[in-house]
C-alpha positions in Angstrom: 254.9 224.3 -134.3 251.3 223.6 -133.8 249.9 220.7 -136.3 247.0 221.7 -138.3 243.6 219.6 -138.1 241.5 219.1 -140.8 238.6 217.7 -141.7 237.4 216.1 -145.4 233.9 216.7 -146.7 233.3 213.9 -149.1 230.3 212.6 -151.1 229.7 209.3 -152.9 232.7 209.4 -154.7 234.5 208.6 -151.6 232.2 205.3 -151.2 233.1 205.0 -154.8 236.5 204.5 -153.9 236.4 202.1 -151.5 234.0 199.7 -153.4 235.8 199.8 -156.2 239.2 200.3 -155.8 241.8 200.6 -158.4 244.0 197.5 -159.0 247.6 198.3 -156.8 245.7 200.6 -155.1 245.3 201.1 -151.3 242.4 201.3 -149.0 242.1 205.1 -147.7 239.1 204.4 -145.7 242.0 203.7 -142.6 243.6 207.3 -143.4 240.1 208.6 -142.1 238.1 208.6 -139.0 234.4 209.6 -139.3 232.6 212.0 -137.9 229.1 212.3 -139.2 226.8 211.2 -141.9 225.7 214.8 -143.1 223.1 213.6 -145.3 221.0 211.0 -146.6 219.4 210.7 -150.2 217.4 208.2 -151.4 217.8 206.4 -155.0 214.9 206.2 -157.5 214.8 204.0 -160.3 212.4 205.4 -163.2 211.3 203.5 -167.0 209.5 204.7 -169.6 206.0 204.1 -169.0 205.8 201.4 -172.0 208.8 199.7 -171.1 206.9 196.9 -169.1 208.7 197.0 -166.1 205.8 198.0 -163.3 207.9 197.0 -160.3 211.4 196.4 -159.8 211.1 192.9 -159.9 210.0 193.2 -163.3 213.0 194.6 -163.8 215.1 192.2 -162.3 213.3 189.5 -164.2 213.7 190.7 -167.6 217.2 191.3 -167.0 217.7 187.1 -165.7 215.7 186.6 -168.9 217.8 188.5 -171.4 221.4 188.8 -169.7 223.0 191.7 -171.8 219.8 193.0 -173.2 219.1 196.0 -171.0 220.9 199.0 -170.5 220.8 201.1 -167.1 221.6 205.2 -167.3 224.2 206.3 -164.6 225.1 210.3 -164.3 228.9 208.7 -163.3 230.9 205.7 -163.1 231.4 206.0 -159.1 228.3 207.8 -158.6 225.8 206.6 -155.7 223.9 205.8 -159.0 226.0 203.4 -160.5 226.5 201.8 -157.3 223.0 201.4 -157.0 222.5 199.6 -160.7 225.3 197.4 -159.4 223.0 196.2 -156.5 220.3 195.5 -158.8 222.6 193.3 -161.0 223.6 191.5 -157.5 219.8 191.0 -157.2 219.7 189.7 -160.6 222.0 187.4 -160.1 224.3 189.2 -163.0 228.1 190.0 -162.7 230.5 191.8 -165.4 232.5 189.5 -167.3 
C-alpha cells in the first residue's frame, strides 16, 4: 500500500505553539519539515491619539514607569499579536509574574 503525503498549512497559531508550549507538552516543530514561508504580514501598534504615546518608545517608557498600569488589546492569546505585545514587554524590561 502506497503511504499518503501530506502537507500542513499553518498560520501563527502554529508559532504560537512552539513559543509557548503547554506544560507536559512536546515540541511538534520536529514532527514537521518546512517548506515555504507563504506570507509575510507586518504588525502595527496603534493608540488613541491623546494617549501620549507618539513613538513606541514612549510606550515602552510609560510602561517601565508604571509596571501594571497599561493594558495592550490582542484579537487572541496565540495570535501573532499577542506575540508581538510580548516583545514589547521584553523591550520593556517587563515579565509576567
Amino acid at each position: 500500500m502506497r503511504q499518503r503525503q501530506r502537507i500542513s498549512v499553518a498560520n501563527d497559531t502554529f508559532a504560537a505553539t512552539e513559543a509557548l508550549p503547554l506544560p507536559g507538552t512536546a515540541a511538534i516543530r520536529s514532527a514537521f519539515t518546512p517548506v515555504t514561508l507563504a506570507i509575510s504580514a507586518p504588525q502595527g501598534v496603534f493608540t488613541h491619539p491623546r494617549s501620549g504615546f507618539a513613538t513606541i518608545q514612549d510606550f515602552i517608557a510609560a510602561a517601565k514607569a508604571r509596571p501594571g498600569g497599561l493594558n495592550v488589546g490582542v484579537p487572541g492569546i496565540g495570535s501573532s499579536q499577542h506575540l508581538t505585545s510580548e516583545l514589547l514587554l521584553r523591550a520593556a524590561g517587563k515579565t509576567h509574574d
